[in-house]
N, C-alpha and C positions, 0 to 999 in steps of 0.2 A: 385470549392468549393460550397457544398450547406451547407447554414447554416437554422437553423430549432429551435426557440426561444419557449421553453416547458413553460408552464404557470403551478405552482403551487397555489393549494388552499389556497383562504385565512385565515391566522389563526384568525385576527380579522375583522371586517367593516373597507373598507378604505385602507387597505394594499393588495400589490399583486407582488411575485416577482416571479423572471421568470428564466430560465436556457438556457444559447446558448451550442446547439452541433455543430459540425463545418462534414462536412462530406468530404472526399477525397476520389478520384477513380471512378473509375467504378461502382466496387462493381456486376461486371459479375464475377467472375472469384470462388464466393463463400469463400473467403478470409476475415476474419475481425483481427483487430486491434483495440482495444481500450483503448486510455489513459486519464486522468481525473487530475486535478490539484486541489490540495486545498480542500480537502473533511474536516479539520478541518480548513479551512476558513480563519483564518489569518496566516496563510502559504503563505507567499512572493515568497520567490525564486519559487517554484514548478510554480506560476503564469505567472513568469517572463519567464521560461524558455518554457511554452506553448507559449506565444509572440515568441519565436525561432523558435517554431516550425509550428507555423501558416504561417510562412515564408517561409521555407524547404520546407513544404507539398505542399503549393501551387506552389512550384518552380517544385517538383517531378510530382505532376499532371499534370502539364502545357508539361511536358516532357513526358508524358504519363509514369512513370516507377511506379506506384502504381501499385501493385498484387490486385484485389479487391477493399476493403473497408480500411480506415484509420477514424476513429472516434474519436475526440480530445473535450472535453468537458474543454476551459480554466478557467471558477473558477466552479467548483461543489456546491460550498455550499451557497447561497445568505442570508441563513436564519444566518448563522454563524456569516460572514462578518458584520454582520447589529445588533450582539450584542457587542456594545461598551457601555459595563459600566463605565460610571462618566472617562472617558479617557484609561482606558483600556481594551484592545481586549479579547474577551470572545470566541472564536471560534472551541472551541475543545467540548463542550457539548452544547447540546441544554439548553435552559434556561427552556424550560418550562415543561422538562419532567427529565430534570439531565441527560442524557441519551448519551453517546457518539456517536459521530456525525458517527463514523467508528465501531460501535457496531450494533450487531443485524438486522443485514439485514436476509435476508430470506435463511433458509437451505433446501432445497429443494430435497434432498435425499430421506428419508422417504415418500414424496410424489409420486416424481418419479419411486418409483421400481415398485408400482401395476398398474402403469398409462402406462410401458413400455412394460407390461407385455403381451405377444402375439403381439407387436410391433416391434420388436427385430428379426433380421435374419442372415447370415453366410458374411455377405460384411459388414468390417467396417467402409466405409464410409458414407453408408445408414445409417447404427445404429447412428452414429454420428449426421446426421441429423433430424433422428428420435429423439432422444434427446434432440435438441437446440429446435426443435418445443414443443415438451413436455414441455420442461423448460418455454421458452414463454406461454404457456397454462396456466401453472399454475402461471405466475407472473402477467396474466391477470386476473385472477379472485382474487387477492389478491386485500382489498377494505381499505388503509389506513385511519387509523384514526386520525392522525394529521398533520397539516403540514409539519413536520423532517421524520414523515413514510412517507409520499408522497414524498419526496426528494429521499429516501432511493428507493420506490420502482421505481424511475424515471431512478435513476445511476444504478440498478440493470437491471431493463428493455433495457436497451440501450445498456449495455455489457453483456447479459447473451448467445448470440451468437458469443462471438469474439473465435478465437481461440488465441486470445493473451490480457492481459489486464495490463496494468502497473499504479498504483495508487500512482502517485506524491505527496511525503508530504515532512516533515522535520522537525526536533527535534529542542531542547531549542541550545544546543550548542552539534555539532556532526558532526564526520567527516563523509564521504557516507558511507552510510551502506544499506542494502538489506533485505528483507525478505521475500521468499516463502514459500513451499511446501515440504516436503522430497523429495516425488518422481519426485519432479521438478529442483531439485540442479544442477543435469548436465545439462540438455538442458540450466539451466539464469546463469551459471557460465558467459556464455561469456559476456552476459548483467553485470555481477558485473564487469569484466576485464574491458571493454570497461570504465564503469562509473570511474574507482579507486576508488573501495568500500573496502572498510577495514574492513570490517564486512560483511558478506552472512549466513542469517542466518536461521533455518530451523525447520520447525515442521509438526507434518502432522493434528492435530487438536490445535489451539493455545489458545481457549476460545473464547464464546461470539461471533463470527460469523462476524470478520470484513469483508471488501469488497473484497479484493482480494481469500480469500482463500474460502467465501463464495460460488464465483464464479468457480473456480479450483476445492477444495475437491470431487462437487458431480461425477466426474469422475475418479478417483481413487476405491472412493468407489462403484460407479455403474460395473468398471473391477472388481472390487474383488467380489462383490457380483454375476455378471453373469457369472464368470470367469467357464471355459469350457463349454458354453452353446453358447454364443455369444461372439465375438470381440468386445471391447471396448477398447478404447486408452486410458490409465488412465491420459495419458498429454493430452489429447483434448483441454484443455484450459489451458495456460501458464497465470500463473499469480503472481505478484511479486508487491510489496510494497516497493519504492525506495524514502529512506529518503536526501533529496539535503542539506547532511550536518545541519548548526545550520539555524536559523530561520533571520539572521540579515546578513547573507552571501548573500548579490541581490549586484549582477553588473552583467553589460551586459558580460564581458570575461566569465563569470561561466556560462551563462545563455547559452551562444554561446556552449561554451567547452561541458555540460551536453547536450544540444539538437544534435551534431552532436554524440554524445555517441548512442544516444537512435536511432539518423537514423540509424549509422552501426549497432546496433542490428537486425532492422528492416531488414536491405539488410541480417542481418547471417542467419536471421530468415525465408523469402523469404516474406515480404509483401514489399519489395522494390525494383527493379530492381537495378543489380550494383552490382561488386564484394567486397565486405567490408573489411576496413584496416585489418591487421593482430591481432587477438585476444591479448591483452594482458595479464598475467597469471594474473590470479585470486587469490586473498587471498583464505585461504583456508574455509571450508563452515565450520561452527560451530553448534552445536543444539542450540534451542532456550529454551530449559530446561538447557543448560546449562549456560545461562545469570544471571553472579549474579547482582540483582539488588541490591545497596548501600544503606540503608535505614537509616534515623536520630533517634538514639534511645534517642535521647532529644532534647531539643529543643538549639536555638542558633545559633550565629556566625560562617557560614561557609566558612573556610578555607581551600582551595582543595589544595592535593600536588600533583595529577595527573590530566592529559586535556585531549582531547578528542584525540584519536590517539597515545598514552602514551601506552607502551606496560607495563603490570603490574603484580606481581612476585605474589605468594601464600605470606601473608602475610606483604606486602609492607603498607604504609600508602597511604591512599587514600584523606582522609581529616580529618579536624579538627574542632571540631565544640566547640565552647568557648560561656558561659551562660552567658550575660551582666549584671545578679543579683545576683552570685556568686563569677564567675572571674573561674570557672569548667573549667578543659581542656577535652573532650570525643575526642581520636584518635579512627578513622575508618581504621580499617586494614581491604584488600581484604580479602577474604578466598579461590579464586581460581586465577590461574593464567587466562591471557587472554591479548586482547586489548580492554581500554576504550576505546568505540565508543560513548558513549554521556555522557551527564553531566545535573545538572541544573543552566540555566541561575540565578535562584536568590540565594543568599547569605545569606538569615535566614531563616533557618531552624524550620518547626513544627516538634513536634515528629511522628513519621512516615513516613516523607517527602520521598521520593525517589531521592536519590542525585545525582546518577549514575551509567550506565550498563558496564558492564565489558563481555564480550564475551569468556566464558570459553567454553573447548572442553570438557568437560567432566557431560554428564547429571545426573541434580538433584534436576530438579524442577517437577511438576507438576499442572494439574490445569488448572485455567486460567495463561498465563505467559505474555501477553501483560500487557502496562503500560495501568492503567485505564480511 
């Protein structure tokens, strides 16, 4: 294992924190893998479950069965971690720009087609690599301007060459749930079987440019846009956002259980030597336009009649939200069927609040569809 301690800039006099990547393999072989934990920073489990895998990997290297590279970044976000207001963890936006911590990374598409242009030839493995260089090219001369952009283009930088990347987080209270790409649903089906994700869910631009699909999309789009000129693999880069259930679920059986998940991916996947257990079926994939999310149209006492993993009917009661200055009952009925995959940890409600995502099959959103 080569570990490799990145120094981010300081945002004021006096401070300076720092990011460890861990490295596995060879890394002959031109194979990458790259998974990252905790990019909205007080995310436990995702943590916990890296610790698994710093275990695994070094046992797999040591056995020599790495295909290539494996690249494990265990907490991504130092800047996150480190905002603890007056006792509570602040880890999902930057404080000093609002800005979420998994928003806005770099889209890189519109740069890359005139940069590709007479670069591009009839073998697409070349082109593929023509590409990752490309990509790095232009994430080089990208010249961040605050510390959380320097974060961003650091995790950007480090996986814009894998052809796998998996971004460990996890929700308020939620059972496993998944989220790629359209044109990526069949290839991470096995990765959701494997995980027991009760949600896989799908979009092919989802808003606002989080990490994983930042990384993925500009291949899809680069096939369609060269398509009958050159070969491009529009999965060149697998990439998927796997939520470790609610945020207060750390023990080490989970932590075990989800890391030998993500190894037999890896062996279905080929960056691991080893025949991998038998796929388990997979929930079925869902759009991400069609997630209704449960929003508080007042404010008040929240009383859920459904939990996370609650299969939920068109019209069912979802919760109840009671005014403590009235004594108001407001029931929240679904409006589509689905399974709730997550909920919110707290129990009073502003108006607007997002209470909870319901996984309907049937699209009818648009927009941005991630939660903010």
């Amino acid at each position: 294992m080569r570990t490799v301690i990145h120094e981010l800039p300081a945002a004021s006099a006096g401070t300076q924190r720092h990011v460890r990547s861990l490295h596995f393999g060879a890394g002959t072989s031109g194979r990458k893998a790259y998974l990252q934990a905790a990019l909205h920073a007080d995310e436990v489990p995702p943590m916990l479950v890296a610790q698994a895998l710093i275990e695994r990997f070094s046992a797999l290297e040591a056995a020599g069965a790495i295909r290539g590279e494996i690249v494990l970044v265990p907490m991504a976000n130092p800047i996150g971690l480190a905002q603890d207001v007056q006792g509570s963890a602040f880890g999902r936006f930057d404080l000093g720009s609002g800005i979420n911590f998994n928003r806005q990374f770099r889209h890189l598409t519109p740069a890359l087609i005139p940069a590709l242009e007479g670069r591009l030839g009839a073998n697409a493995d070349a082109n593929a690599r023509t590409i990752r260089a490309a990509c790095r090219q232009l994430l080089a001369a990208w010249q961040p301007g605050s510390e959380a952009e320097a974060l961003k283009h650091l995790l950007q930088t480090l996986a814009a060459d894998a052809d796998l990347v998996l971004d460990l987080h996890c929700d308020n209270q939620a059972v496993m749930h998944v989220y790629t790409g359209t044109p990526q649903v069949q290839a991470l089906q096995p990765l959701a079987g494997y995980l027991g994700a009760q949600a896989l869910l799908y979009s092919e631009v989802s808003g606002d440019d989080p990490f994983d699909e930042t990384l993925s999309r500009l291949w899809w789009e680069l096939a369609a846009h060269f398509a009958g000129r050159f070969p491009i693999d529009p999965n060149g880069c697998l990439a998927a956002t796997v939520e470790l259930r609610g945020e207060t679920e750390v023990s080490a059986e989970l932590a075990e259980r989800d890391a030998a998940a993500l190894v037999a991916t890896l062996q279905q996947l080929g960056h691991v030597d080893g025949t991998p257990p038998p796929t388990p079926a997979a929930c079925e994939a869902t759009p991400l336009e069609g997630v209704e999310p449960v929003t508080a149209p007042v404010s008040g006492i929240v009383v859920f009649a459904k939990a996370p993993g609650d299969w939920v009917q068109a019209g069912e009661l979802v919760a109840e939200i009671i005014c403590p200055l009235t004594d108001a009952r407001t029931p929240l009925h679904a409006r589509t069927s689905g399974r709730c995959f997550a909920r919110s940890a707290r129990r009073f409600a502003t108006r607007g609040m997002r209470l909870a995502k319901i996984a309907g099959a049937t699209p009818y959103r648009s927009g941005k569809l991630l939660s903010p």
